[in-house]
N, C-alpha and C positions, 0 to 999 in steps of 0.2 A: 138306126141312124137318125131316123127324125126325130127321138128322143133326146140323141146327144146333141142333135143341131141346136133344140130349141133350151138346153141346159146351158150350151154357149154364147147362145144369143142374150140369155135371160143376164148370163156373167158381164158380158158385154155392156150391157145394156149399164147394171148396175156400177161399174166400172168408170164410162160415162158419167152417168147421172153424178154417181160420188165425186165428182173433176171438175162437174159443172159442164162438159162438154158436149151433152144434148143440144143441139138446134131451139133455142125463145122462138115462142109464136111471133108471125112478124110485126112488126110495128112495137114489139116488148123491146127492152133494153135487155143487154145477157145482165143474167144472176150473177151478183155479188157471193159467195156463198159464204162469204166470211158475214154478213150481214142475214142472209138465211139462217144460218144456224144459231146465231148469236139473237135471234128474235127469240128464239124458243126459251134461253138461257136468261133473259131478262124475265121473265114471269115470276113472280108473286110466288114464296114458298119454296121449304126443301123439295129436293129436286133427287131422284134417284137415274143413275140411265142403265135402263135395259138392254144389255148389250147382245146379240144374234139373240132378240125378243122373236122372232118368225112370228107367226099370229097372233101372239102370248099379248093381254094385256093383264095391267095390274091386277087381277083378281088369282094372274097364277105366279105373279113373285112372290117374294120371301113374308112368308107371314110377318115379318113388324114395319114391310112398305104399305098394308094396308091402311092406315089412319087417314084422316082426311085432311090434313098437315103434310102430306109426301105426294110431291107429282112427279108422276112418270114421264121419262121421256125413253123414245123408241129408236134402237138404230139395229138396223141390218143391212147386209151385203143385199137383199135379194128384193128388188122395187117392190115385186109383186103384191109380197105383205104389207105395203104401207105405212112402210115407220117415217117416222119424224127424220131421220137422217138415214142417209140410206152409204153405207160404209163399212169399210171390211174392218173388223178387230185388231187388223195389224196396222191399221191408217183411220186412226180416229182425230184426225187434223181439223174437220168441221167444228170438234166437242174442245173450247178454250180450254186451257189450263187453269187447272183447280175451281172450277166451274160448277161440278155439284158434291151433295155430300154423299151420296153413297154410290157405289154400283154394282147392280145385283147381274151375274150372268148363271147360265142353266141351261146343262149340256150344251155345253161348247165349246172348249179347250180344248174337247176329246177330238173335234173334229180336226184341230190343229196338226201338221206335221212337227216333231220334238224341237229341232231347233227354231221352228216359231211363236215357241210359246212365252219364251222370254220377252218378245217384243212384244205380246199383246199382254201378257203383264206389268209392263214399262207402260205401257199406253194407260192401262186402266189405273194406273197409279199417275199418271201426270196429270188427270181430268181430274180426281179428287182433291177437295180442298183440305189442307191442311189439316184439322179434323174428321177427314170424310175414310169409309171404311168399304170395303170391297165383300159379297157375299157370293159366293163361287157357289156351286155343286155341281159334282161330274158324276162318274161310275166308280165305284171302289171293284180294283182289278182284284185286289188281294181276295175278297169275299167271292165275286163271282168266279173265280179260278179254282173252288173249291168245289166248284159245282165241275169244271171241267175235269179235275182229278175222278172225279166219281163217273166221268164218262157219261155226263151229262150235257154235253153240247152243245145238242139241238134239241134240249125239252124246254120246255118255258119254264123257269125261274120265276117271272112275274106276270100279271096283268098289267098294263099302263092303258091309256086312253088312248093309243093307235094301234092294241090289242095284246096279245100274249107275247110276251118279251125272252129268248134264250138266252144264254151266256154268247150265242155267236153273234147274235145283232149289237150286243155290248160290247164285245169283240172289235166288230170292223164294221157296225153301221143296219141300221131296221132296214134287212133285206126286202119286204113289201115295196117301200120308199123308194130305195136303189133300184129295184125291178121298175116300179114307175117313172125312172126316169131324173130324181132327186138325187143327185150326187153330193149335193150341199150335205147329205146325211151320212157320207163317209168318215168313219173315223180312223186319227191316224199314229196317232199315241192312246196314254191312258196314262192311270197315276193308284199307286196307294196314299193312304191318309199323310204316311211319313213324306213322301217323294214330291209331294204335291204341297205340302210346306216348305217343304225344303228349297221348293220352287218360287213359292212366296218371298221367301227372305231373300234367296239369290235378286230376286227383284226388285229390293229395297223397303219393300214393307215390314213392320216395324215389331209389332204383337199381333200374333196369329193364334186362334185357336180352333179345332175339329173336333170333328165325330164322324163315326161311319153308320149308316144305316143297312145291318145285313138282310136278313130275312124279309124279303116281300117288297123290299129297295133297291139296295146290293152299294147304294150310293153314299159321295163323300159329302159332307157340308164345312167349309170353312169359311170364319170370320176374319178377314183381317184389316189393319189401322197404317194408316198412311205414317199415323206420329207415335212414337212410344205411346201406352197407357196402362194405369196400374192394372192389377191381375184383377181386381174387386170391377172395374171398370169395363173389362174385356168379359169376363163373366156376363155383366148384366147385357150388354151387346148381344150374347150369343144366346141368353134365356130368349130375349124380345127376336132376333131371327132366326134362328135355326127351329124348324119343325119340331113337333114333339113323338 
């Protein structure tokens, strides 16, 4: 129970703060947050936004946001982490329209229920400019279901960095996390490479293209462009981001 309490509290909280509707220390004037978040979007240089970034900074986005010509900016639903905008996926209202040129998210769609994925795909194409291209990567169900056909369920499939990963944690969510009390790490859809394009375009974007990573992954990567662009174009896009 005081797990769930403070899961609620934590949602609450961020909920709030995304509204603007915390309590200014006294004597402050209340935040503008249209002028908040718009400070950040004035700075100097391409601008990527990390979308449910959790801890994550730029050293674990898409290998071609590394340069030193790309700055990050950070938004997630949950204060605690400390991002630059603290905002759920589905209400990225603080982040202007057409405001940066890319935006990288990672693992996090999965946490979405089906019918709201549309809308956080609308969302992440209304922040991009014109030019500006979207780097997704989730879980590939198709690859990891193959490990459940074999009756593999509960053995680890992979290592990751919060430890040995089954087909059930990829499933419905790193049961470690959810035992601690992280709900935020439920998942509530999935996608294959095809369904998850398919997704893409329903949403407007323009040239997409993929890969799946099976063995020692299990995971999808997609590029996609806000404006049409030729294939030779889309190509070099996905050499420079997508892992190797």
């Amino acid at each position: 129970m005081q797990r769930l309490t403070e899961f609620l509290w934590r949602r609450l909280r961020a909920w709030m703060s995304a509204r603007d509707l915390l309590s200014a220390p006294e004597g402050m004037p209340p935040r503008n947050p249209d002028d908040r978040s718009a400070a950040v979007f004035r700075l100097p240089g391409r601008k990527f936004l990390h979308v449910g970034c959790g801890g994550a900074h730029k050293p674990d986005a898409g290998p071609g946001f590394q340069g030193e010509d790309w700055r990050e900016v950070r938004l997630d639903i949950d204060p605690a982490v400390l991002p630059d905008i603290i905002a759920s996926m589905l209400d990225m209202s603080l982040v202007p329209t057409e405001s940066v040129d890319a935006v990288y998210s990672s693992h996090n769609i999965e946490h979405l229920y089906p019918h709201d994925v549309s809308v956080a795909l609308s969302e992440m194409l209304r922040v991009l400019k014109p030019k500006g291209f979207l780097l997704l990567t989730c879980p590939d169900l198709q690859s990891i279901c193959r490990l459940v056909v074999e009756d593999r369920l509960d053995q680890p499939a992979y290592l990751s960095h919060a430890g040995p990963i089954a087909p059930l944690d990829v499933l419905y969510g790193h049961r470690p996390q959810l035992a601690a009390g992280n709900l935020y790490m439920a998942h509530h859809t999935g996608f294959t490479l095809k369904t998850l394009m398919e997704a893409l375009l329903a949403a407007g974007f323009q040239s997409i293209t993929g890969k799946q990573r099976e063995v020692g992954f299990f995971d999808l990567w997609v590029l996609a462009t806000k404006a049409p662009v030729l294939e030779e174009e889309l190509s070099h896009l996905a050499s420079e981001n997508f892992p190797s």
